[in-house]
N, C-alpha and C positions, 0 to 999 in steps of 0.2 A: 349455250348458257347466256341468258341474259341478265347485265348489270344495270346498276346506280350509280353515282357518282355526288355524294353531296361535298363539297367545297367551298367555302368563300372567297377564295381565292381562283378566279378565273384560270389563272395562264396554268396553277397547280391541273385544272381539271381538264384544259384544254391538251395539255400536255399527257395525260393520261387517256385521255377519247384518243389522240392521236396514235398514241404505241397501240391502247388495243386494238388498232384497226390492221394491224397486224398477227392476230391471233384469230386463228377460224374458229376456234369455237368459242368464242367470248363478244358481245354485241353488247355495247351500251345503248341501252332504249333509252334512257334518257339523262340528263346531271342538274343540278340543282347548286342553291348559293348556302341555303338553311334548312334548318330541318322541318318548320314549317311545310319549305317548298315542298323537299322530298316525299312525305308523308301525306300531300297534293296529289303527289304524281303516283302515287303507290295504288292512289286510288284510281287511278285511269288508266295505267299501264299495269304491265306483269312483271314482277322482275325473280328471279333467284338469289342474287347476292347483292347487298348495297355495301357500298365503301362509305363509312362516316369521317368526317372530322371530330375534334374534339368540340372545338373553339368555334362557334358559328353564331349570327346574329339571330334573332328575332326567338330560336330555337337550338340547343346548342347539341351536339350531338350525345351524351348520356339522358337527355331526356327524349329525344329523337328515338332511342334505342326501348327505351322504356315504352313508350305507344308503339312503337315498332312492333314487340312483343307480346302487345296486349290486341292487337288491331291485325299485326300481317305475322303471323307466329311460325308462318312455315317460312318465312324470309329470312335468308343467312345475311348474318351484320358482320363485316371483318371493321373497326376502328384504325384508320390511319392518320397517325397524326404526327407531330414533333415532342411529344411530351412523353417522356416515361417515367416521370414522376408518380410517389404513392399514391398522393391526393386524384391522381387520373387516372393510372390501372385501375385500383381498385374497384372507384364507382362504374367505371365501365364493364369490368366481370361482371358487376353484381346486375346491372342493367340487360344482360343479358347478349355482351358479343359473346359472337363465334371464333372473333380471330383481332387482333390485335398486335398491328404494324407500323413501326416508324417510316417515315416519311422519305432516309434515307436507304431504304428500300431496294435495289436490284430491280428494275422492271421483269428481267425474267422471272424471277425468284416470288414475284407480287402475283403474278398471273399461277405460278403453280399454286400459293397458297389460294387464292381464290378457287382453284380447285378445288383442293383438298379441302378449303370446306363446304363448299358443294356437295362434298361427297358426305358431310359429315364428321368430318376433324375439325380438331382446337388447335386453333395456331397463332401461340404468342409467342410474341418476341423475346429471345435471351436478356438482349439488353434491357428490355423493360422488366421483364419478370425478378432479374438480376437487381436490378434500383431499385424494384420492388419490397425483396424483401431483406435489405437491408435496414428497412425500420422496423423491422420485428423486435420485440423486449427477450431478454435474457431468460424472462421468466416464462414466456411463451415460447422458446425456443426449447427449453428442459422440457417439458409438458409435450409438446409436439415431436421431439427426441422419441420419448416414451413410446407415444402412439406408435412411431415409426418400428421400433423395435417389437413390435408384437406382430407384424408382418414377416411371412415367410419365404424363401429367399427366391420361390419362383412367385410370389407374390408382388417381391423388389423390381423381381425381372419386366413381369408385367407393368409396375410403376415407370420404368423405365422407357418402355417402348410406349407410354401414354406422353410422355414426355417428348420422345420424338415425335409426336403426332400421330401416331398409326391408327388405324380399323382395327376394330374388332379381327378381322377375315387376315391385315397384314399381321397383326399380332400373334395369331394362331399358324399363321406359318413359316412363322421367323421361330417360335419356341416349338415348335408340333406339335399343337398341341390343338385339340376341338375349338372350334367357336361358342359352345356347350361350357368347356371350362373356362375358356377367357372369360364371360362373363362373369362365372362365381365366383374367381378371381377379383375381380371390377367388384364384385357386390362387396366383398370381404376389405379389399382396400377403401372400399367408401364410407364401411361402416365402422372399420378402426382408426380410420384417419380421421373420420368425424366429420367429412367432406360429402357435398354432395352430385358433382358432377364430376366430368373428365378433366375441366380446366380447371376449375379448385384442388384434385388432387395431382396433377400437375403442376402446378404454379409451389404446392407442395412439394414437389420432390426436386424444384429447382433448389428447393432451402437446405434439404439436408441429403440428397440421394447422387452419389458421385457416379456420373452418365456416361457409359464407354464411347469412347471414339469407334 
């Protein structure tokens, strides 16, 4: 699998090329100061997964994410930053990451999310998702209550294992159920949640769906 690294902070990036050069199947082709650069290098190299920052000069990483999407759309974006504040989830879901991670991170733990969305998982942060959504209003919390209660209870189950990040394929064989129905499932939660992907209805069930250990 090959990465990106965008940074402005050197020693942040140099320190990260370093650990991965302990993982065999993870290659940084190349790393970057802004998203200018990165989006330079996008076009001359290959990559599978790019690491953004938030906070970057000339280009800042939610609009880095936005050409990103529009220009290299089969490239997975994980956002790692120091910030999980509303005013910075938010814009970044909507920009289109794939994965969103603080900064104080576990490098093992960084390298399996990198996987995971490689493979096709949403993987954000507790604590961000957590800070999150505690600017929600009173009044959109009753409202979105509602939605939640018109889901069925292997519906939750499925909300549930979205939340742990799973596949489709781990979904279906943690409950036994087809990869067939997980989807109708997924379609059903999307469409009564009023959500449109895996991470909006996730970031949703960190608000009101109590997650078994």
């Amino acid at each position: 699998m090959k990465i990106m690294i965008a940074d402005d902070h050197q020693v942040v990036r140099k320190g990260l090329v370093f650990f991965f050069q302990s993982q065999a199947d993870i290659e940084v082709v190349e790393e970057a100061g802004d998203g200018l650069e990165i989006l330079e290098k996008l076009g001359k190299y290959k990559a599978d997964v790019v690491l953004l920052d938030i906070q970057m000069p000339n280009m800042d990483g939610v609009e880095t994410a936005k050409k990103m999407r529009t220009h290299y759309p089969e490239v997975k974006i994980i956002m790692l930053t120091s910030f999980s504040d509303y005013d910075t989830v938010i814009p970044a879901v909507q920009a289109g990451a794939n994965g969103y991670q603080l900064k104080d991170i576990e490098p093992d733990r960084l390298a399996d999310v990198i996987r995971r969305v490689h493979k096709g998982e949403t993987m954000i942060d507790s604590k961000a998702a957590s800070q999150l959504m505690t600017h929600v209003t009173g009044a959109n919390q009753k409202e979105e209550q509602k939605r939640l209660e018109e889901l069925t209870l292997r519906e939750k189950d499925v909300l549930k294992q979205i939340m742990k990040g799973h596949s489709n394929k781990e979904i279906a064989r943690n409950l036994f159920i087809t990869e067939k129905t997980v989807k109708t499932h997924l379609s059903n939660i999307f469409s009564k949640l009023e959500v449109h992907d895996r991470t909006q209805a996730a970031l949703f069930g960190v608000k009101y769906v109590k997650e078994e250990k």
